[in-house]
Each structure stands twice: as structure tokens, then as C-alpha cells.
C-alpha positions as CSV (number, residue, x, y, z in Angstrom):
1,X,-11.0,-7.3,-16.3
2,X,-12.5,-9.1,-19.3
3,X,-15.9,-8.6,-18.6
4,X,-16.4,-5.5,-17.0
5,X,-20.4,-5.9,-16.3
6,X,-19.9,-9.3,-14.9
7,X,-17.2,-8.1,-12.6
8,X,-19.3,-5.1,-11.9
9,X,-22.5,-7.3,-10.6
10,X,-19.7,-9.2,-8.6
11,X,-18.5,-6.7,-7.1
12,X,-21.9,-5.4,-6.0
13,X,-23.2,-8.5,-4.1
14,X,-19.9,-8.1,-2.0
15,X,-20.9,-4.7,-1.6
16,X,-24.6,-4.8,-0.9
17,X,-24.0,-8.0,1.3
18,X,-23.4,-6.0,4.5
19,X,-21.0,-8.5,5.9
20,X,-18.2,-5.9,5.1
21,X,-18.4,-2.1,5.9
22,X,-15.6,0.7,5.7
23,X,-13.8,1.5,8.7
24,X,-15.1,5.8,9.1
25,X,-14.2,5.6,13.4
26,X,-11.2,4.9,15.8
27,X,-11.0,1.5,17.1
28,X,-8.8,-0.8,17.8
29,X,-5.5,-1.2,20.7
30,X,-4.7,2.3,19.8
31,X,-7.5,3.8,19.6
32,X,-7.8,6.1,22.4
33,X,-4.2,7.9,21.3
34,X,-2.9,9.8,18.7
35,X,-3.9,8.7,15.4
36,X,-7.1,7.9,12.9
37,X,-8.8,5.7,11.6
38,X,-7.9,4.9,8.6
39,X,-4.1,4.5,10.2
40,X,-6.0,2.2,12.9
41,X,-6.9,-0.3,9.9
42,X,-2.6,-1.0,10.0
43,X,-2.0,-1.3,13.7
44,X,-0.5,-4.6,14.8
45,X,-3.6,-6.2,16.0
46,X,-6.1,-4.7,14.4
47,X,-6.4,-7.0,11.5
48,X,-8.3,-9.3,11.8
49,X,-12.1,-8.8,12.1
50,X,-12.5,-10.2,15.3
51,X,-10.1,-7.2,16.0
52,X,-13.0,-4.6,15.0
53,X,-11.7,-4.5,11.3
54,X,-15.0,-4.7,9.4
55,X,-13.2,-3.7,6.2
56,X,-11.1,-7.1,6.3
57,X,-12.2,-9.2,3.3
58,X,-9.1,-12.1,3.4
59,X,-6.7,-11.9,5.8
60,X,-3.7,-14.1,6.2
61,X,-3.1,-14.3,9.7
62,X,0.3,-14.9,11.5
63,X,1.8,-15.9,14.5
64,X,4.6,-15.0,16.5
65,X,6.7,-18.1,16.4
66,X,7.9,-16.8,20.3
67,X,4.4,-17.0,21.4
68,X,3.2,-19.7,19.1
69,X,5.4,-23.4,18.5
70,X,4.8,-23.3,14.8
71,X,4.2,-19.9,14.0
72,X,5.8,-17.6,11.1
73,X,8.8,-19.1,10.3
74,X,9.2,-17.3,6.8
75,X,10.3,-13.9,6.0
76,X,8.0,-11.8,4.0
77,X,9.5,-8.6,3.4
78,X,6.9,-6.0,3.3
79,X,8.3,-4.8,6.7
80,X,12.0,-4.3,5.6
81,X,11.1,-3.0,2.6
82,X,8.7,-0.2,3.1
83,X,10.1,0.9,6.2
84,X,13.2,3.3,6.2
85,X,16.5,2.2,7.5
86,X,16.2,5.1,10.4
87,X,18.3,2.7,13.3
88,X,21.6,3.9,11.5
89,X,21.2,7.5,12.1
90,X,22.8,8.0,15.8
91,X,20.3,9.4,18.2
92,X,17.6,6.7,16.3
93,X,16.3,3.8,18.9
94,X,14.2,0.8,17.7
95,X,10.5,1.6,18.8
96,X,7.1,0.7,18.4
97,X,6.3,3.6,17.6
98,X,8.9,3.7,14.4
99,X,7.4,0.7,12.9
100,X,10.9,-1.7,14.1
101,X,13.5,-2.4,12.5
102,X,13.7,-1.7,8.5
103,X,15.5,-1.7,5.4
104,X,14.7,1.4,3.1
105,X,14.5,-1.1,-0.2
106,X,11.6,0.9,-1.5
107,X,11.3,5.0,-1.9
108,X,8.3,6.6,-2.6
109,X,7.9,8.7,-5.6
110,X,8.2,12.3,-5.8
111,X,4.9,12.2,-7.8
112,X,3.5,10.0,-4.6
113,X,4.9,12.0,-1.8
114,X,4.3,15.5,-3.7
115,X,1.4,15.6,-6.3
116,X,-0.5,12.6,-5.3
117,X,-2.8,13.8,-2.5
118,X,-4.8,17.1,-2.3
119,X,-4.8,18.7,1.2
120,X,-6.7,17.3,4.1
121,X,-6.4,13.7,2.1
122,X,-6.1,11.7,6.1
123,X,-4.5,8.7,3.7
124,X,-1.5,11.4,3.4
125,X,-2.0,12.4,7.1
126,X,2.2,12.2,9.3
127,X,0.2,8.7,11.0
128,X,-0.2,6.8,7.0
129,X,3.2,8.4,5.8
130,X,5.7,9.3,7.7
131,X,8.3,12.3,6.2
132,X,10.0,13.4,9.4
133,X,11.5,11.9,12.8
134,X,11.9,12.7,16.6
135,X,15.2,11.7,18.0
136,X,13.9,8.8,20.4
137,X,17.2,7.1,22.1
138,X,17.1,8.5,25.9
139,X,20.2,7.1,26.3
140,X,21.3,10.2,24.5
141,X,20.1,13.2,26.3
142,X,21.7,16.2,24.2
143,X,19.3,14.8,21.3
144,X,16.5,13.1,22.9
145,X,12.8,14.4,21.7
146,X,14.7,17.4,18.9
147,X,13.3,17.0,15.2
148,X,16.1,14.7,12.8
149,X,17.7,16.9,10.2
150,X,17.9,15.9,6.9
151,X,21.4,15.1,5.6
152,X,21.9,15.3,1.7
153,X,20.4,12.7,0.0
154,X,19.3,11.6,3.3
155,X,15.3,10.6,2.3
156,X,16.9,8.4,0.1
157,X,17.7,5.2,2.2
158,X,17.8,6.1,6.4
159,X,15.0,8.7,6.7
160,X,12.8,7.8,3.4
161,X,9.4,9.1,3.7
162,X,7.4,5.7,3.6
163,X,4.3,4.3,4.3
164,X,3.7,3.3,7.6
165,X,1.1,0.4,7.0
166,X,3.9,-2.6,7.9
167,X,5.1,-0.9,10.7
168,X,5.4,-3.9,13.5
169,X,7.7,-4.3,16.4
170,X,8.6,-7.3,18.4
171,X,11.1,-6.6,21.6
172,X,12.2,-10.0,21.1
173,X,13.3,-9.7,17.8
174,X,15.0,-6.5,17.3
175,X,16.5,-7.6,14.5
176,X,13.2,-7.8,12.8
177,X,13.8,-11.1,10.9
178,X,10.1,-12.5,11.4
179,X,6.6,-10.5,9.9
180,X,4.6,-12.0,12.5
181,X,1.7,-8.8,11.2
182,X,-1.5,-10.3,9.6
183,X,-1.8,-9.6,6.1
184,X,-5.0,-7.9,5.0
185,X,-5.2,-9.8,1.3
186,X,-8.5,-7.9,0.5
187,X,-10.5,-5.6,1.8
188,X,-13.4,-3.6,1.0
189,X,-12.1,0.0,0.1
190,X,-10.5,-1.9,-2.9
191,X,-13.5,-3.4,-3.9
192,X,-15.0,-0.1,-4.5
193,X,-12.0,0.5,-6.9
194,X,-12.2,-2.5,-8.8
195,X,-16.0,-1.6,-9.0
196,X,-15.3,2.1,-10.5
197,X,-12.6,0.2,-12.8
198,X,-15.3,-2.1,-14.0
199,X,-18.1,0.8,-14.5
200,X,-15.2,3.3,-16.4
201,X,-15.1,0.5,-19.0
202,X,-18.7,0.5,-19.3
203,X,-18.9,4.0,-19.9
204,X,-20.8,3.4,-16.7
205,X,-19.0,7.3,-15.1
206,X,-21.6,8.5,-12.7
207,X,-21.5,5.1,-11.6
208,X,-18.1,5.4,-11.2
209,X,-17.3,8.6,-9.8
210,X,-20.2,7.5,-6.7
211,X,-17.7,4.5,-6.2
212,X,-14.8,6.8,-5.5
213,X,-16.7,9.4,-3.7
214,X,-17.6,6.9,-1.4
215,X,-14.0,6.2,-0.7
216,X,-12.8,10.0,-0.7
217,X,-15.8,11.1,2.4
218,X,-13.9,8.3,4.0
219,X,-10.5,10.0,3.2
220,X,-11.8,14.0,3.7
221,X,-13.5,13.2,7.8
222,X,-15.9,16.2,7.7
223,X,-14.6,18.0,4.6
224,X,-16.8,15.1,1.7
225,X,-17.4,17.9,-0.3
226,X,-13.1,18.9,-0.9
227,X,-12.4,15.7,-2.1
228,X,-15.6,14.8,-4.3
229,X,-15.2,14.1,-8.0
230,X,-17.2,14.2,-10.8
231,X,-18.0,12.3,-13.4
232,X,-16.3,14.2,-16.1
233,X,-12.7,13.2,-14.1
234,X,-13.5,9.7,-14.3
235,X,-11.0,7.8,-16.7
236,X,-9.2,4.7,-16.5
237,X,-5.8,6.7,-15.1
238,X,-8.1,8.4,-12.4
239,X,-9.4,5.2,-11.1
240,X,-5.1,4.1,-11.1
241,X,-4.1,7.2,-9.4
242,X,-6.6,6.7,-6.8
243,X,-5.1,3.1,-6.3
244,X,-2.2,4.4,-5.2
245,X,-4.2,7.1,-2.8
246,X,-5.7,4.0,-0.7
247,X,-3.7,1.0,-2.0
248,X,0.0,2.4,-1.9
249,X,2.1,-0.5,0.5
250,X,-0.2,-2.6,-0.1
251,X,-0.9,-3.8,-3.7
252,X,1.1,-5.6,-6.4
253,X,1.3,-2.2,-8.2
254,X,3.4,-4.4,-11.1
255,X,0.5,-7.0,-11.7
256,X,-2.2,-3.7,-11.6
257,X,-0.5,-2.0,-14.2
258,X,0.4,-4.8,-16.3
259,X,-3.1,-6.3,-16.2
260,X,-4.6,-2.8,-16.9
261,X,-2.1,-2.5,-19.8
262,X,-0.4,0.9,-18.5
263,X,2.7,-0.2,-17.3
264,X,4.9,1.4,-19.9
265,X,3.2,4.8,-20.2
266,X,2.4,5.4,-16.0
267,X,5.9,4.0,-15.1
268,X,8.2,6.8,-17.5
269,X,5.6,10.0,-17.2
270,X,5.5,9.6,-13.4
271,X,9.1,8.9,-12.8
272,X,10.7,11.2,-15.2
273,X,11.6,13.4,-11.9
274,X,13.7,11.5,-9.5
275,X,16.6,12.7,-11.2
276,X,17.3,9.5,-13.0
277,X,15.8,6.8,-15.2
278,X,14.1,4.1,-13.9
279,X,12.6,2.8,-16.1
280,X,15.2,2.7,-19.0
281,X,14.9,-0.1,-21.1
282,X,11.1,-0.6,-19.9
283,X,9.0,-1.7,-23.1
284,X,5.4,-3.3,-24.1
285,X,7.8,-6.8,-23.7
286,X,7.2,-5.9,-19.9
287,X,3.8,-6.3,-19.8
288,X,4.2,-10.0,-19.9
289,X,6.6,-11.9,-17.6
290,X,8.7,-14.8,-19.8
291,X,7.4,-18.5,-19.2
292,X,9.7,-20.5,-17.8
293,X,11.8,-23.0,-19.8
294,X,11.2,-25.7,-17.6
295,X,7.7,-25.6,-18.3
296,X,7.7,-24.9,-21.5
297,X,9.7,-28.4,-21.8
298,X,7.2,-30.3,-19.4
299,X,4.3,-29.5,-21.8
300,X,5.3,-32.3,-24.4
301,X,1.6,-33.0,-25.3
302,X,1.6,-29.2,-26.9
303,X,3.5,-26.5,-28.2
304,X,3.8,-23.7,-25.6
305,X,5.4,-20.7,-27.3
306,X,7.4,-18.0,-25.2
307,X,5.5,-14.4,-24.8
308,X,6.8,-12.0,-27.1
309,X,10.2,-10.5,-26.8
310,X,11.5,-12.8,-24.5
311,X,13.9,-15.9,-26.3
């Protein structure tokens, strides 16, 4: 973000536009069970504004190539990934309801799933990240509807606490190779980020902190007051933690905190606790990714030197 006032008056007209508002009610295919609102935004079908999603900025929409000649036939991964591989544990049934079949590839921090959100934060509520299971396979009665134990390093890989934002299931594909789940690209409650990011740099931080208030009486539903900030808490980190409050699962967090510069410095103080290193060998190199040689041979009308640190 270059130029933060440009980005800033930007970032208002999308705001003052009216054509997008954030989603404060239950609506959607699931509306009338257990669940809220913000969770509602995730739902399989509930994408796409025609859906009732007036957050929904760019979606890219899919189609289940059972239903559709011609639909997905790719495999994004955000399913496998952020789900946790729960199917192994005996007693564990595919469901709807466990967001299909996943892979466990990703683990949420400890500083995510244990400093992250203040109480009453509905982004951390057991419908947006899931930390424990019900047995569900009725084919096994001595188990069926008991709590899952935790086994060892068992929230490591088949019962990681995860986000439950890619959860989709399709009985005709138990295998879950497809995504056939639209993809919300943008949407308006990181608008308002990238608008508190842009006023921060202007020393803009009354401005600022109103931007993320106006996200946190979304996240505190008749508490606004618990989860207001001020303007004396608004820095550059603040406005990245907060990122990760609405954005976590769905964000390139690599691309934020290399174009933000912060890469190095977020990645080893908030992962200096998982009990191993991460991030060894991470450096300001990593803020840049290397050019590929083959283009850097197809430009033969100019030199095009290699970032730094990379040969």
C-alpha cells in the first residue's frame, strides 16, 4: 500500500456505495438451525449474493461437475487443507455437518487458537472453529453421540482445531476430490481492514480504530462495547492481528505479511511456542519470492536482475 490516502478514498467509495453491507443477521439454507451469522457467510450455498450474502465483493463461483457437464474439474485445496483428517479416528463418519472429507495439511497456531480472540469474539464461536468432536458413525452404537478424546498429539493431524469456513460435503464424492464451494475472493469486512491499514499509515488512528470497531460490534452481537478499541491500540500489528480475527482460512497470510514487510518478525515471535521452529532459516530474503530463470532469459531486450539473496 504505496499510497495510503489514495487507497484510503478507494476504499471509501466501496464503502459509502451501499451496494455491499456486512452480514449482522441469520440467513441463508441454515439459517433457522444452530449457528450464526457470521458462520452463515461459509455455508455451502450461501455465497453468492443472490444467496443473501450482501458482504460478497468477488466471488468465484463453482459447479458441481455431477450436476453441471463442465463444471469444477480442478482441485483447489482449501478444503483438504484446513479441514482435519477426523475420518481416520474409528467411530468418525463423513458428514455434512463435519465439513467432508479432509486432510489436516494446515494446524492452527497456539497463538491463533489461544491468545488471538477475547471472550464472546462469535469469529472464535465452536460454529467458525471447531476444537472438539461428537462420535457420529451410528453404525457404531457403543460410541455413537459421546464426546472424542483426545489422544497425544492428537490435535495435531486427525482432530486439529481448524477453521470451519471450507467445510463442504458432496455424498457423491466422499472422497472429496472436487471443491465444487464458491470462493468468496473479496468481501466487505476486509475492505474495512485494508481501510484501517491505509488510515494507520496516515497517522489517520481515530479513523482507524472506527474502521475496526465497525467490524468488532459485528463480532461482539449485543456486547459492542467488550470488543471496542481505541485509538491509542491502533498500530500496524493491531490492524494484522485483526486480519487473522476475520480473515484466518481465507487470506494469502504469506502475500499480507510480505507486502506489509512483517513477515520475518510476526512469523518467529508468534510461533516461538509450538514446541519447534518453524520458521528456522526464515530471513528478509523471504520477503521476495526468486524470479524465475526462464524469464529472466526471455527478457533479452533488458537486464532483469534476480531479487536479493536468491542466485
Amino acid at each position: 500500500m504505496d499510497k495510503p490516502d489514495l487507497a484510503e478514498a478507494q476504499l471509501q467509495s466501496i464503502i459509502n456505495s451501499g451496494r455491499f453491507k456486512l452480514v449482522k443477521g441469520r440467513y441463508g439454507i441454515q439459517s433457522t438451525q444452530p449457528g450464526d451469522y457470521y458462520h452463515d457467510m461459509f455455508i455451502y450455498g450461501n455465497q453468492r449474493r443472490v444467496q443473501g450474502n450482501t458482504e460478497a465483493i468477488w466471488v468465484l463461483e463453482q459447479e458441481n461437475p455431477n450436476t453441471v457437464v463442465g463444471g469444477i474439474t480442478d482441485n483447489p485445496q482449501h478444503r483438504r487443507v484446513w479441514g482435519a483428517a477426523y475420518h481416520n479416528v474409528p467411530g468418525m463418519a463423513l458428514s455434512d455437518s463435519t465439513g467432508g472429507r479432509a486432510l489436516g495439511r494446515l494446524r492452527l497456531s497456539n497463538w491463533v487458537l489461544y491468545e488471538l480472540y477475547k471472550p464472546g469474539d462469535i469469529r472464535n464461536s465452536p460454529y467458525n472453529i471447531r476444537r472438539r468432536y461428537v462420535y457420529n458413525d451410528a453404525s457404531k452404537p457403543s460410541t455413537f453421540g459421546k464426546p472424542v478424546p483426545y489422544a497425544g498429539a492428537d490435535t495435531v493431524f486427525n482432530l486439529a482445531p481448524h477453521t470451519t469456513k471450507w467445510y463442504q460435503f458432496d455424498p457423491n464424492d466422499t472422497f472429496g476430490y472436487a471443491m465444487i464451494k464458491d470462493m468468496v475472493l473479496m468481501r466487505l469486512g476486509e475492505t474495512y481492514l485494508l481501510l484501517a491499514e491505509a488510515q494507520v499509515k496516515q497517522g489517520k488512528l481515530e479513523a482507524a480504530a472506527a474502521s475496526i470497531n465497525t467490524l468488532r460490534e459485528r463480532a461482539f452481537p449485543g456486547y459492542p462495547g467488550v470488543g471496542k478499541v481505541s485509538s491509542s491500540e491502533m498500530t500496524l500489528n493491531f490492524v494484522l492481528d485483526e486480519r487473522v480475527r476475520e480473515l484466518v482460512g481465507e487470506e494469502n497470510r504469506r502475500m499480507t505479511l510480505m507486502r506489509t514487510k512483517t513477515l520475518v518478525e510476526r512469523a518467529t515471535r508468534l510461533n516461538g511456542n509450538n514446541g519447534f521452529n518453524p520458521t528456522r532459516g526464515l530471513s528478509n530474503t523471504h520477503l521476495l519470492m526468486p524470479i524465475p530463470l526462464t524469464e529472466i532469459q526471455l527478457n533479452k531486450d533488458a537486464v532483469l536482475e534476480q531479487n536479493p539473496g536468491y542466485n
